[in-house]
Each structure stands twice: as C-alpha cells, then as structure tokens.
C-alpha positions as semicolon CSV with decimal commas, in nm:
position;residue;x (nm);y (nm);z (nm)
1;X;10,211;13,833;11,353
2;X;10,204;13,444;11,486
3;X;10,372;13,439;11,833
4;X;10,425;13,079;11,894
5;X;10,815;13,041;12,006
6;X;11,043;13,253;12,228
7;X;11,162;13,422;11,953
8;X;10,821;13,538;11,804
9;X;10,709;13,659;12,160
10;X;10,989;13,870;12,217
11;X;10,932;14,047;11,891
12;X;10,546;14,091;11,961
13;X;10,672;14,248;12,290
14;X;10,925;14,490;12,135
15;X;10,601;14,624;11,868
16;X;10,357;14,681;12,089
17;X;10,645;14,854;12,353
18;X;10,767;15,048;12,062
19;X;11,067;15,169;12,328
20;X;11,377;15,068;12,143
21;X;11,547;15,134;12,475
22;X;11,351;14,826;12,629
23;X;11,417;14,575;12,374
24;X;11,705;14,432;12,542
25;X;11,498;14,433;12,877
26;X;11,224;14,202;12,709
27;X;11,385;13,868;12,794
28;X;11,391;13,958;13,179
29;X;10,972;14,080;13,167
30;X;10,922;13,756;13,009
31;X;11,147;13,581;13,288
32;X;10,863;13,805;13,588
33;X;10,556;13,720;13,366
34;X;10,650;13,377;13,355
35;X;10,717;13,356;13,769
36;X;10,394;13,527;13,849
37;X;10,226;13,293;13,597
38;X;10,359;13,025;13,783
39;X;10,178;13,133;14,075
40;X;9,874;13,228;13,923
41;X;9,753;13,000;13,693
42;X;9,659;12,614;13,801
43;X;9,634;12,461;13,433
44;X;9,630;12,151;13,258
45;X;9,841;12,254;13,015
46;X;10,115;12,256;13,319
47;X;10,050;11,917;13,412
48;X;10,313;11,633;13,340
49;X;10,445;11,335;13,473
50;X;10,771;11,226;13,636
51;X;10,937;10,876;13,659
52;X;11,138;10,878;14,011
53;X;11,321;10,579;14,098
54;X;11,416;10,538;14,478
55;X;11,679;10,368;14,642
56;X;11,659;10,077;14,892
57;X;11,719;10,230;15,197
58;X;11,612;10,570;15,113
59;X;11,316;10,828;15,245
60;X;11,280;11,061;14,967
61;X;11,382;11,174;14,620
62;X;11,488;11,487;14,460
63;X;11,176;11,678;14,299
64;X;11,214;11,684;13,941
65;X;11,329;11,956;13,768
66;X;11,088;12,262;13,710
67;X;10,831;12,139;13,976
68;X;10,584;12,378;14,072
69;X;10,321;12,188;14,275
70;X;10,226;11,808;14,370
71;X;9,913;11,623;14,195
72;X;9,931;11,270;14,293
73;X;10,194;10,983;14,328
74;X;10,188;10,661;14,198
75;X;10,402;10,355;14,307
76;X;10,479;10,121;14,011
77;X;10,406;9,740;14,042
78;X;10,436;9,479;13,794
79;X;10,061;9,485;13,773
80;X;9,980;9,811;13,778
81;X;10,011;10,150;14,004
82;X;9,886;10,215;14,287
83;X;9,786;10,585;14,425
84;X;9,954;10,673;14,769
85;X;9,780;10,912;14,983
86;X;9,950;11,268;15,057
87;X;9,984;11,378;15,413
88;X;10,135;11,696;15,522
89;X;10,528;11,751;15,578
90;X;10,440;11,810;15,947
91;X;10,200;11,546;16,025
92;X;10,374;11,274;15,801
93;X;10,519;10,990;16,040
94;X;10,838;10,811;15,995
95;X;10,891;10,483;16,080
96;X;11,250;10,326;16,102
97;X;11,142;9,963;15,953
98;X;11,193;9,933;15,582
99;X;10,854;9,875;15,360
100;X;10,687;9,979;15,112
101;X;10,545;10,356;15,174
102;X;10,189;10,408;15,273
103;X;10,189;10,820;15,248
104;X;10,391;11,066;15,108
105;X;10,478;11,422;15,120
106;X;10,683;11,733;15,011
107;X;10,908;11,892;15,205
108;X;11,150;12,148;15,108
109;X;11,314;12,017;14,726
110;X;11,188;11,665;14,780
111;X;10,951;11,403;14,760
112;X;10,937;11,214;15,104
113;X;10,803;10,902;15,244
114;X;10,665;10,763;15,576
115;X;10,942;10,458;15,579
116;X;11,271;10,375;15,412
117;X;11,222;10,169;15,103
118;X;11,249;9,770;15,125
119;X;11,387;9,788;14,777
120;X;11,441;10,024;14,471
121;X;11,088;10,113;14,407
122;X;11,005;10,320;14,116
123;X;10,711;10,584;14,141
124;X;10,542;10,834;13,938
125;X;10,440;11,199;13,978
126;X;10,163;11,405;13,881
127;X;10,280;11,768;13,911
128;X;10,239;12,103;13,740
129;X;10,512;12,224;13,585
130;X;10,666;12,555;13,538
131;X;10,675;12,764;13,194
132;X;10,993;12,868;13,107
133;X;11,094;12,987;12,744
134;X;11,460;12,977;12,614
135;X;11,654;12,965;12,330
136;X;11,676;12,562;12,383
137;X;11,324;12,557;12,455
138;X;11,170;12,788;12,238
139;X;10,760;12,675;12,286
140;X;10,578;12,541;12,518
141;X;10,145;12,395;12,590
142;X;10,098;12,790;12,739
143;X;10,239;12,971;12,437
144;X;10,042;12,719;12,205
145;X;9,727;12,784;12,343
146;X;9,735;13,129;12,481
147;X;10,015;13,352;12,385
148;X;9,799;13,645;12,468
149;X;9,838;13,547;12,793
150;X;10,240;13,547;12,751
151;X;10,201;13,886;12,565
152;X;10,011;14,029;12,808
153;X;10,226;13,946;13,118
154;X;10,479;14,035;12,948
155;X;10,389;14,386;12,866
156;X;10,259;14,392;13,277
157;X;10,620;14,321;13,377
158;X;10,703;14,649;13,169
159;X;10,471;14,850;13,314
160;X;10,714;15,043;13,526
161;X;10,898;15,139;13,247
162;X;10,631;15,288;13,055
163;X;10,588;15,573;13,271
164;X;10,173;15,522;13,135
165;X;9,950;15,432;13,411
166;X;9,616;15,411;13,252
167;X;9,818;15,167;12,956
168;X;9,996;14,974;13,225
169;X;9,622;14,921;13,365
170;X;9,500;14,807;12,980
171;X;9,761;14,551;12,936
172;X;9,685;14,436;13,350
173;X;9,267;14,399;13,252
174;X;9,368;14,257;12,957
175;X;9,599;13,990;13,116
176;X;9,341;13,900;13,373
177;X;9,048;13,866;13,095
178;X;9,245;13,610;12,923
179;X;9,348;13,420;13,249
180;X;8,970;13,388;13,322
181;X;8,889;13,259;13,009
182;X;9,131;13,015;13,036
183;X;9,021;12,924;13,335
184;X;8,679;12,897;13,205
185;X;8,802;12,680;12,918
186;X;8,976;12,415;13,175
187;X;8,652;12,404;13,416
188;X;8,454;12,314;13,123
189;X;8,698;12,060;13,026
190;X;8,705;11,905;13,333
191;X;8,327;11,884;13,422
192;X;8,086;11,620;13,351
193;X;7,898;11,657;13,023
194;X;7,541;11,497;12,997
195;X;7,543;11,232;12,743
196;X;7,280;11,320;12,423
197;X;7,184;11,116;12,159
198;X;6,940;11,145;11,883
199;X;6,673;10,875;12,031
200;X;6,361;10,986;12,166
201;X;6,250;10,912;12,525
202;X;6,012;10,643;12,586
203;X;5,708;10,739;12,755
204;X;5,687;10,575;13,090
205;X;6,015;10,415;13,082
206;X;6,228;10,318;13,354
C-alpha cells in the first residue's frame, strides 16, 4: 500500500504490527520516531526558511515555530541580504549602543544579537525543521521521499511491545539502512559534479 500521509502511515504500522491491541498506541510511536528522527537525521528535506522581523530597540526574536537547529541568518536590505556571522551564546558580546548587528546567536528559544536594533530590521533564517505529522498536517518532504524511514521508526518505537527481540532488531537494521542511504543520497547531492560534455580533448591544449 502507498504510505504518503499520516493517515496511510498509521495503517502501514497497524499491518505489519498485526497487534490489534497496539493500534491505538500507533499515533504516540510515530510521535518517539519522529523525536529521535529529529535528532538523528541532518537533511535537506528539513531545511526551510523563516522571515523574522525585529523591533527597534530589541536583542533577539522568538525562534520560529518547529525549529530544530540554526543554518545561517540573513539581514534584509533594500539591495539585497547580507550573511551575519554566528558566534556562540557564551562568547557573543553585547553592546548597549543601538546598530545594526554584526553576529548572532541562539540561546535558549531565541535568536539573539550582539546590539539592540537601530530600527525594525527584518532578517531571515536558514534552519532545519522538525517533522511532525497530524491530522492538519497530514504529509510532509520526509514522508514523500522516504516513508520507509517513517515506517521503520515507527515500528522501532514499538519494539517494547512486541515482546520479539530478534524482530525489534530487523525493523532497528532496517531503519538504520535506510537512514544511510539517505544520507548517501544528500552527500551526493551536495558535492561537486565534474562537468562532461561530448567534445573531445585537444591534444596539447591549454
């Protein structure tokens, strides 16, 4: 069967369980496999980006919702954006004079700066963002491109309930072959390919 939305996946869960006294706990495994994928995986297909606005006056801004982990920050001119460099939380100065920020940081559930604004500045966010299925959001770039990877950390999650070591240790290898592959996919993606065209080399060229 296709398991591409929350719905789908909960019912691929439930056949390959085939405990009728676990379908109701299905929702909650997906709930752990999606926190530990969280942690785990370091994907494109969490990567977004967030429009924060910032006050005059102000240091920092709220993290947007389902933040996971910081890419890169952007302040927004008229012509353009410009990167700012990120410094640690505990080695980030603050200086009392209004300006434009230099640095930034995270620290705790916001996004911090090295000075108080002049003026309302706006900025954007790289980040990786967290999966997380619902009824309201029912699909998501994970479950499009690898729902054996939801499957599979799924069924880990119910692994204590299956009372079946050696099948809670399938579902584990299988969960970590697909993880790898992914991960093999987005290296590949990411590196430099060596341009090839159909002309011949010149002998003795330059």
């Amino acid at each position: 069967m296709a398991i591409s939305t929350y719905a789908e996946l909960q019912a691929a869960a439930a056949g390959w369980l085939v405990r009728g006294d676990l379908t109701a706990r299905i929702p909650e495994f997906i709930a752990l496999a999606e926190a530990r994928l969280n942690r785990i995986l370091r994907t494109r297909l969490s990567e977004t980006e967030a429009t924060l606005h910032v006050a005059g006056g102000a240091m920092s801004a709220p993290l947007p919702a389902g933040f996971t982990e910081p890419l890169r920050l952007w302040v927004v001119r008229p012509e353009g954006r410009e990167e700012l460099p990120f410094v640690e939380a505990a080695r980030q100065r603050a200086w009392t004079a209004r300006g434009e920020p230099s640095a930034w940081s995270v620290d705790g559930q916001a996004v911090t700066f090295d000075r108080p604004c002049a003026a309302p500045t706006t900025l954007v966010l790289r980040m990786l963002r967290a999966f997380s299925l619902s009824a309201v959001a029912p699909t998501n770039a994970l479950l499009d491109e690898a729902p054996d990877i939801y499957l599979f950390a799924t069924l880990c999650e119910a692994g204590p309930f299956l009372r079946d070591g050696e099948l809670a240790q399938a579902y584990e290898a299988k969960l970590q072959r697909a993880v790898a592959e992914l991960n093999a996919k987005a290296a590949r993606s990411r590196a430099a390919s060596r341009l090839v065209t159909d002309l011949p080399e010149l002998a003795g060229a330059c």
